[in-house]
N, C-alpha and C positions, 0 to 999 in steps of 0.2 A: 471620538464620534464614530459610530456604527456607519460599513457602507450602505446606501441608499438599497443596492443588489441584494442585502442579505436579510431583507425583509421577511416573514412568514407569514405577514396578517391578510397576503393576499395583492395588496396594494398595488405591489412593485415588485421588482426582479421578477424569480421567474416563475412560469406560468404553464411549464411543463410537468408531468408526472413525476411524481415523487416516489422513491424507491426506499425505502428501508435500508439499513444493514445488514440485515439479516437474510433480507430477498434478494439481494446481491449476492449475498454469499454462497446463499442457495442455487443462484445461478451458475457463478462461477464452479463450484463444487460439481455441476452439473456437465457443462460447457466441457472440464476439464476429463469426469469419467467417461463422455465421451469419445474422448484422444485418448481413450488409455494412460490417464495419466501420463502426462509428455512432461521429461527432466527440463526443465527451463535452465538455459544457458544466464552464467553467473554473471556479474560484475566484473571486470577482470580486473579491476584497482589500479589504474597505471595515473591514476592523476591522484592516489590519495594524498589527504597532507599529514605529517611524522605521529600528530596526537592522533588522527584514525589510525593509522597502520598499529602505534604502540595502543588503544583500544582492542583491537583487531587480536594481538596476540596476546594481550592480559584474560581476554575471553577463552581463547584457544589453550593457554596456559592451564587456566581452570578448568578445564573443561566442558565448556561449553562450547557451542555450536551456532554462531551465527547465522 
């Protein structure tokens, strides 16, 4: 059963402005050229559990870049 909150026909939930994905992003992309692009501090992993971490370096292995 669908929650009651995730209605669209208007009904119910919510009743605030609706944003796009795309206008988001726009935003963000935005928001962030104006910091000059600022390095966002990572994850530091200290609670992963063995199948992320061994995920983690079968990625890194390959190389690719999480």
């Amino acid at each position: 059963m669908a929650s009651t909150t995730s209605r669209t026909d208007g009904k119910k939930g919510w009743t605030g402005p609706r944003v796009t994905h795309a206008e988001a992003a726009e935003r963000l992309a935005a928001r962030r050229a104006e910091l000059g692009e600022p390095e966002l501090p990572r994850n530091a992993g200290k609670n992963r559990t063995p199948s992320k971490r061994a995920l983690l370096k079968a990625i890194k292995d390959a190389g690719g870049k999480w």
